[in-house]
N, C-alpha and C positions, 0 to 999 in steps of 0.2 A: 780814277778821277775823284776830285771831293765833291762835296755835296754844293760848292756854290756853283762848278760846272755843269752838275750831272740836268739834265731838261726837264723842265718841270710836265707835269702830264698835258699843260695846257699848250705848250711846243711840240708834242709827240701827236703823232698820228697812225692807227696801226692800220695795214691792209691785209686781207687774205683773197687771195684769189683762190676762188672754189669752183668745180667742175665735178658734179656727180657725190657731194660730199656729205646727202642728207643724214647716214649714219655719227655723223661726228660732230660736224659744223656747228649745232647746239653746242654742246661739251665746251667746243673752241672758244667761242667767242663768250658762253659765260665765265670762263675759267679765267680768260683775257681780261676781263674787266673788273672780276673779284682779284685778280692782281695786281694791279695796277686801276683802283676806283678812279672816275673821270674819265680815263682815258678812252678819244673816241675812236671808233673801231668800223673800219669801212670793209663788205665782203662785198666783192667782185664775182657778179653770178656769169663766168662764162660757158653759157647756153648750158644751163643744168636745165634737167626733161624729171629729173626725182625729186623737186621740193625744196630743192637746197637754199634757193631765194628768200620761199617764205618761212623755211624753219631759221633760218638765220637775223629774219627779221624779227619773227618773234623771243630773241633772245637778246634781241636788244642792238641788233648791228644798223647801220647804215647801209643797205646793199642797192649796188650799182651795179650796170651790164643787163645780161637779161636777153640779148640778141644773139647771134649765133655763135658756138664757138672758133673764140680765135686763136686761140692757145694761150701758155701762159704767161711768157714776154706779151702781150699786148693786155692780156690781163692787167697784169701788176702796173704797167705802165697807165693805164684808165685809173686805176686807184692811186697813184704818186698824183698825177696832175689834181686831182681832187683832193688829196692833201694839202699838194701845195696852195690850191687857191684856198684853204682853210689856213694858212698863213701857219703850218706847219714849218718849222727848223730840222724835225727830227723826223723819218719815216722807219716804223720798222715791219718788217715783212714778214710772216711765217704762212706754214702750207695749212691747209684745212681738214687733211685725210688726220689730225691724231698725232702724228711723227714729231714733232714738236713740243715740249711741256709750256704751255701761256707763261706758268710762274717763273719761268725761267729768262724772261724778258725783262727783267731788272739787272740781270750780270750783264745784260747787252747795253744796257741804260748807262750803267757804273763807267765804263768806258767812253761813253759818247763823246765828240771833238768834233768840231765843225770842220775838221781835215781828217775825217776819221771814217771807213767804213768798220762795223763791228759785226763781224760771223760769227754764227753762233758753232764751233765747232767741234761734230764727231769723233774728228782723227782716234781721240781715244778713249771711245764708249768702246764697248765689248756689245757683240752680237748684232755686226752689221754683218750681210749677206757678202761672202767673198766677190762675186761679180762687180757686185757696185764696190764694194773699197776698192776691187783693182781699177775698177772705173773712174773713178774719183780721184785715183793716185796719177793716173795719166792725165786728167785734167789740170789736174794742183800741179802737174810740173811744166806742161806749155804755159796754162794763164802764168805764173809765177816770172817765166820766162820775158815775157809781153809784159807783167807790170812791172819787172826792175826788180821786186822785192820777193820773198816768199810767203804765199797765199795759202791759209790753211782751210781744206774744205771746199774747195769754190765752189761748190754743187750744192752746197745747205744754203734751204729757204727761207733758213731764219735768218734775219738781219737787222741792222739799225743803220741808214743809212743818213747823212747830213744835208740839206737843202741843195748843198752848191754841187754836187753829184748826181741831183738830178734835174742840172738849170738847161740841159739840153736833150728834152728826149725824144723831142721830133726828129732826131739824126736817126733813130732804127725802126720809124715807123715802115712798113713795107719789105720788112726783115723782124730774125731774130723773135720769132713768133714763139716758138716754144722755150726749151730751156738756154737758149744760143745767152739771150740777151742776157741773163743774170752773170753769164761772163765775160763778154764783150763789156759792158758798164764796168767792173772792176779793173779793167786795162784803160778803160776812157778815163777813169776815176783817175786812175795813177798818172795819168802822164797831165793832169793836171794838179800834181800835188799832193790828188787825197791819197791814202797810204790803206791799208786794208791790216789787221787786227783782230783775234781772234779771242771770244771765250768760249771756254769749253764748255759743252753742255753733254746731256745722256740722252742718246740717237734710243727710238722706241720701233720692233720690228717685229715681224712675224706674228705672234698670236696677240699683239697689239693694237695694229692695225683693221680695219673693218675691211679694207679691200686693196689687190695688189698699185703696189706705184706705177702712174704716169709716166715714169722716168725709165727711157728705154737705153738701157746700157750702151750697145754698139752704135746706133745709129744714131743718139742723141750725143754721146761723145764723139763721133766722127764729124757729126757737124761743128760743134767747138773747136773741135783740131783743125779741121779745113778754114772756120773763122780767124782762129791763133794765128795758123801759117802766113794766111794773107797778111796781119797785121804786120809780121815779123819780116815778108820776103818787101814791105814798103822801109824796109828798115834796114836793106842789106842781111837780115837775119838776126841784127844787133847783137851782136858776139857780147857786149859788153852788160846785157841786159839779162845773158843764162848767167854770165858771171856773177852778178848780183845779186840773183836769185837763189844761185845755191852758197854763197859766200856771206850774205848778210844773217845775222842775227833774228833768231826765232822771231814774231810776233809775240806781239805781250797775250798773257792771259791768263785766267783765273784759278782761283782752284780747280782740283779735281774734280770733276762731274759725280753726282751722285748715280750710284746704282741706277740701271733704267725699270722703270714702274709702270704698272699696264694703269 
């Protein structure tokens, strides 16, 4: 994208939805903002008991929630609607546990289009955990299936998503509580046009991280596939949507990721 497209900081709105995240959350959010100065930064406290609220406050965020945990689709969702009534165009999303570099949310920027979801994606950082890439890899290829096009990453938190991808999200309220909904929205997204786009970033794991992932291989992927199917069996299966998937031309994306850095 050039520079007259790319969203100025005053259309961007960042959210982190945080759960448990007091060793990090600091880090996060000041790193976020020495990135990207201006830019305002909403953390989503769902029902942290360790401090997370007020150490995130103190570093300068907007934090919202604070009631009990509801997982992190309803998370992230409490923080979009509070972007948007901030008259946000642009939301981008990252986790709070560290696994995300802040700085690295201008490659996501460079790409923005108001028909555009942008992933920030690992495919090909070196030193993710075999479970989750094979986890990930079954993911990317039902959502892929379900959006027509091919999705790199559907499972990374980082994102930059455009206003009109999030003008309906009262349709998963009472669902899609955990990780469901971050993929269900990339299929809603596609079949209204928005297209999904990938840059590459460097995935940070193991002695990087302060504490293991939220993210439960089997049972959070099984929910996705049982969500995918349904979408697919309202669809005859749409034969013509795997075709697409594995036929269409990579998504665009960046350089090569730089080395990952603790």
């Amino acid at each position: 994208m050039t520079d007259a497209t790319t969203p100025p900081t005053a259309a961007l709105v960042a959210v982190i939805p945080a759960y448990q995240e007091a060793a990090t959350i600091a880090a996060v959010v000041t790193r976020l903002r020495d990135a990207m100065p201006g830019l305002a930064v909403l953390v989503v406290d769902d029902g942290s008991t360790d401090g997370t609220a007020a150490i995130a406050a103190a570093a300068g965020a907007e934090v919202l929630g604070g009631g009990a945990n509801q997982g992190k689709g309803a998370a992230l969702r409490l923080g979009m609607r509070a972007a948007l009534a901030r008259g946000a165009r642009f939301v981008a999303t990252l986790d709070g546990d560290g696994q995300h570099r802040p700085e690295d949310l201008p490659r996501l920027v460079a790409l923005a289009a108001p028909d555009v979801i942008v992933i920030g994606s690992r495919r090909r950082a070196v030193g993710q955990p075999a479970a989750r890439r094979r986890a990930n890899r079954v993911a990317d290829f039902w959502i892929s299936w379900a959006a027509r096009h091919p999705v790199s990453d559907s499972q990374s938190g980082f994102r930059l998503y455009p206003a009109a991808a999030l003008a309906d999200l009262a349709r998963y309220e009472g669902r899609a509580r955990r990780f469901s909904f971050e993929s269900e929205i990339l299929i809603d997204a596609a079949r209204q046009g928005i297209t999904t786009v990938a840059a590459d970033i460097p995935a940070l794991y193991g002695a990087t991280l302060r504490r293991p992932s939220h993210f439960r291989p089997v049972a959070d992927i099984a929910r996705i596939v049982i969500m995918v199917a349904g979408k697919l069996l309202a669809r005859g299966m749409d034969p013509v949507g795997l075709w697409r998937s594995l036929a269409a031309a990579p998504p665009r994306k960046q350089e090569k990721p730089d080395a990952p850095t603790s």
